[in-house]
Each structure stands twice: as structure tokens, then as C-alpha cells.
C-alpha angles and dihedrals in degrees: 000000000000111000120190120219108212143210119243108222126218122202115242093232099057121350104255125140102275101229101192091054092036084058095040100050084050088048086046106058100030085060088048102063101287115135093204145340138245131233140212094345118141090275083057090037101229103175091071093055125089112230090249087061092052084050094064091035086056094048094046090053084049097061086056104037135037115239100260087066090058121094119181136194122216105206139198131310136088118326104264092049091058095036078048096053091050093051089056091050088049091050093052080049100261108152099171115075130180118210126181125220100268098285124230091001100111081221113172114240087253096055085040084071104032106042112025109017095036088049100052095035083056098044085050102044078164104062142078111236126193117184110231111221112198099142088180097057096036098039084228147061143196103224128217097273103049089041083057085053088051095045088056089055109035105045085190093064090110098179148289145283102224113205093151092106096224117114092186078065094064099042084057090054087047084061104048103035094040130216111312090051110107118243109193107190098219087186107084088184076061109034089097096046087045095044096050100034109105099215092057107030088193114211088209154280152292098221134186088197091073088066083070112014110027098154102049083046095054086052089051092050102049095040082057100048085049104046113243102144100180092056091038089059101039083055088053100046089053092054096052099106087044085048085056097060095076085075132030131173121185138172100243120186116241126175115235120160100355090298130101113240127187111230134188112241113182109205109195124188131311090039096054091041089053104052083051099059086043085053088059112046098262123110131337116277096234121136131179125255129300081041124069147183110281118251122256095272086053100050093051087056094058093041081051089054091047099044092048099039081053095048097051097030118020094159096079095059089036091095098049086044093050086049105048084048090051092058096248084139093039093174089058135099097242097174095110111114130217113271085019113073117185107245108206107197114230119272098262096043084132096062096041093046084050093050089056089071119089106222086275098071100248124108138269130242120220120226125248108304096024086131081078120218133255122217130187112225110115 
């Protein structure tokens, strides 16, 4: 089962969730090889939606999709706000909800169960729930054992969406859960490792590649269930510097004291992704607060990605190309070729450009390593 975890859109005038992209993107990438997509998770920021606003997002992906192609994640929030949230996806027919380990509670594994999954699994006896562990996002985590408790009480408990990073974690899951309990690999750098591995046997991913390269994913995901190693290898190999684009760090200038410092600023999906898609003629690169646009270095790492992914293997972007040319994001600039993605420098390119120059006018060098450096844990 491959999930995509898609990007929520906001239009460049006012902000709003941009309802024509945020279908098209869905109809995009269902149409590429994707089984399903995914909601409102932190790749669709979710937490800077009201719930009214899900709401429309939900009903536009809707129009495209059936109901069994529609993940949602629940998010954070009181209980009933989140119980509240899963009873609207179920009456819209959404069976498949996402729901994170409580985050920023601090809550031990055992209260995890007790006291935020069991709760919600038993509020919503028709749905599907899988438990979302991203313990460095959440601060927490429920661990395999207690998620195994969980399973044995909650028979809705369908399975789970795995971003620890640790395969040995869900091997440990595989063991306990048994075998017809879903492993989704959320850590595209890790789906082939997880889907070959013996001892995990992943059913899938949800995946934030697929936002750019579906096709090539699909392809990943089912070398990999099938166990061709070679091929799956080769797929993986070719989507590094996609991969790379969950995480990017990159020595910024800032001005402090009359003097130019190069400063670290890690950008972390969906920022990176974003930029991406803008790059290419998309969708606009906008995010909500806390989050914000990179900075100019970081935005030459991602146009380098693109660039070099595009010279050795056009063929993954060649879909999203192909689509943006044939008007599928009709509101779009789709006049990026193939192999030459059109990089759009951040908003305040001006100011940063500025902030490379020493009092004297000329400009600064950055130190070792100011090119930045891209990870893909997502």
C-alpha cells in the first residue's frame, strides 16, 4: 500500500487552502501509482488548519477520490476534538485515520494506550486506526509492546505509520503484531530497507516523494514487496536527492552587530517539499506560521537537487512535468522544462543577497560546509 502524504496548498493572495491544487495534486498522484492519500499530516500541515478548513480540504479531495483512497490524520488537540475530527472523516465515508502519539505531552507508552489511542479507537468502532510513531516530532512514543497491547484490545487498530528510524523497531512490531498487521514505512531514505528486510516485511509507506516522483515510487515500493532487490536498489539509488528534500540544512547570512554570520537553518517538510513543487511550477511555496520560506542558500540546495535528479534521471519528474505541461494544474506556470527546473528565489532574496556582503560592499564568504546538507528522514 503506497499513501501519499500529501502537501496542503495555499493560495499567494491570502493564505487560504488552495482547493483546485489541493485536488489536483490528489488527482495527480492517484492517477500515478499511489493507493491512497494522506490528510492533514505534518507534510499537509495540519496543525495550522481549523477544523472548518479541514473540513473543505476533506470534501475537494473527495470530488477527486472515493473514500477508500482517503487517509486522514487526526492531529493533535483534546480528545474530543480529535474523537470529533474522526467522526466527520467517517461520515464523509473515511475509514483510514491517522493518529500521532499525543504530541508534546511527555506522556509515558503506557498512558499513550490507555489514555489517548484506546479512547479514540473505541469512539470510532468504524474506522481503521493506525497509531503514527515520530517520536522526534512528538517528543514521545507508544513502543511495540505496548502498541501489541493496544492491537489485543482495540480490533480496529489496523496498523501503524513507522518515522522512528529504527528498523530493529519494526521488526520488533512484526513480532509482536504478527503478520497481518500493516506496517507503513513513513521514512522514504528507509522503505527499501523496511520492505526487504525479513524480519519486517513492510506493506508499504507513507511516503512525501510521491508529491514530486509517484511513478518512480510505485516502482520502489513494489520492487521491494516483491523482492527484487537489484531494481529495488537501483530505484532507491536514483531518489536520493528527492529523498533529501524532507530535511535541509543550510548556512544562511544573517546580520548581527554590524557583522555577517553564517547560521544553520534547518528547513524540515513541508518547507523543502514546497519550495520544490514551486520550483517547479506547481503550486506556490507558501507555508503557515511557525513555519516559514527558506532562506536563499536553501533554496539553491533544493534547485541543485532538482537540476541534478533531472540530468541523470529525467524520467522521475517526467510525469509531474508532463502534467504541469498538460494543464492538470492549470493555474500553474508550467513553463519549467525537464532537466531545467525554475528555481524562484525566496521572497526576501534581496535581503539575504544583501546580507552576503562585509561593510565594505564586497561579499562574504561563507566558511567549510556553507553549501548546507540535506537528510532524508522525514
Amino acid at each position: 500500500m503506497l499513501v501519499s502524504a500529501l502537501v496542503t496548498p495555499f493560495r499567494a493572495g491570502d493564505g487560504e487552502p488552495d482547493l483546485p491544487a489541493v485536488a489536483a495534486f490528489a488527482r495527480f498522484q492517484l492517477g500515478h501509482g499511489c493507493d491512497a492519500v494522506l490528510l492533514f499530516d505534518s507534510s499537509g500541515e495540519g496543525e495550522a488548519l481549523q477544523d472548518g478548513e479541514r473540513e473543505r480540504v476533506l470534501d475537494a479531495v473527495l470530488d477527486v477520490a472515493r473514500p477508500d483512497q482517503v487517509m486522514v490524520a487526526l492531529g493533535a488537540g483534546r480528545l474530543p476534538e480529535v474523537i470529533a475530527r474522526g467522526r466527520h472523516a467517517v461520515s464523509r465515508g473515511v475509514r483510514d485515520l491517522l493518529l500521532a502519539d499525543a504530541p508534546g505531552s511527555g506522556a509515558s507508552s503506557a498512558a499513550l494506550r490507555v489514555r489517548w489511542h484506546e479512547p479514540v479507537a473505541r469512539a470510532l468502532p468504524g474506522a481503521r486506526l493506525f497509531p503514527y510513531a515520530v517520536p522526534t516530532r512528538t517528543g514521545t512514543e507508544l513502543l511495540p509492546d505496548d502498541l501489541a497491547r493496544l492491537v489485543e484490545d482495540c480490533p480496529n487498530i489496523a496498523g501503524v505509520k513507522d518515522a522512528t528510524g529504527r528498523l530493529a523497531r519494526m521488526a520488533r512490531v512484526r513480532e509482536l503484531c504478527g503478520p497481518g498487521f500493516s506496517i507503513l514505512c513513513g521514512d522514504d531514505l528507509m522503505l527499501r530497507d523496511a520492505l526487504l528486510d525479513p524480519h519486517i516485511r513492510a506493506d508499504g509507506a507513507i511516503a512525501v516523494t510521491t508529491n514530486l516522483a509517484p511513478v518512480a515510487m510505485r516502482a520502489l515500493h513494489d520492487a521491494g514487496r516483491e523482492g527484487r532487490a537489484t531494481k529495488a536498489r537501483e530505484l532507491h539509488d536514483a531518489l536520493l536527492m528527492l529523498f533529501g528534500l524532507c530535511s535541509v540544512t543550510a548556512e544562511e547570512a544573517l546580520p548581527v552587530g554590524g557583522e555577517v554570520r553564517s547560521v544553520p537553518q534547518r528547513s524540515r517538510t513541508p518547507v523543502p517539499l514546497k519550495a520544490a513543487l514551486a520550483q517547479l511550477g506547481a503550486c506556490d511555496a507558501g507555508v503557515r506560521a511557525p513555519l516559514g520560506p527558506m532562506g536563499l542558500r536553501g533554496g539553491e540546495r533544493v534547485a541543485s537537487a532538482l537540476t541534478l535528479t533531472a540530468r541523470r534521471h529525467p524520467d522521475l519528474l517526467a510525469p509531474l512535468q508532463h502534467a504541469l505541461s498538460a494543464g492538470a494544474f492549470a493555474s500553474r506556470d508550467a513553463s519549467a522544462l525537464p532537466g531545467k527546473p525554475r528555481v524562484a528565489p525566496p521572497p526576501d532574496a534581496a535581503r539575504h543577497a544583501a546580507a552576503r556582503r562585509d561593510p565594505a560592499g564586497r561579499p562574504s564568504r561563507a566558511p567549510d560546509g556553507a553549501s548546507g546538507e540535506m537528510a532524508g528522514s522525514c
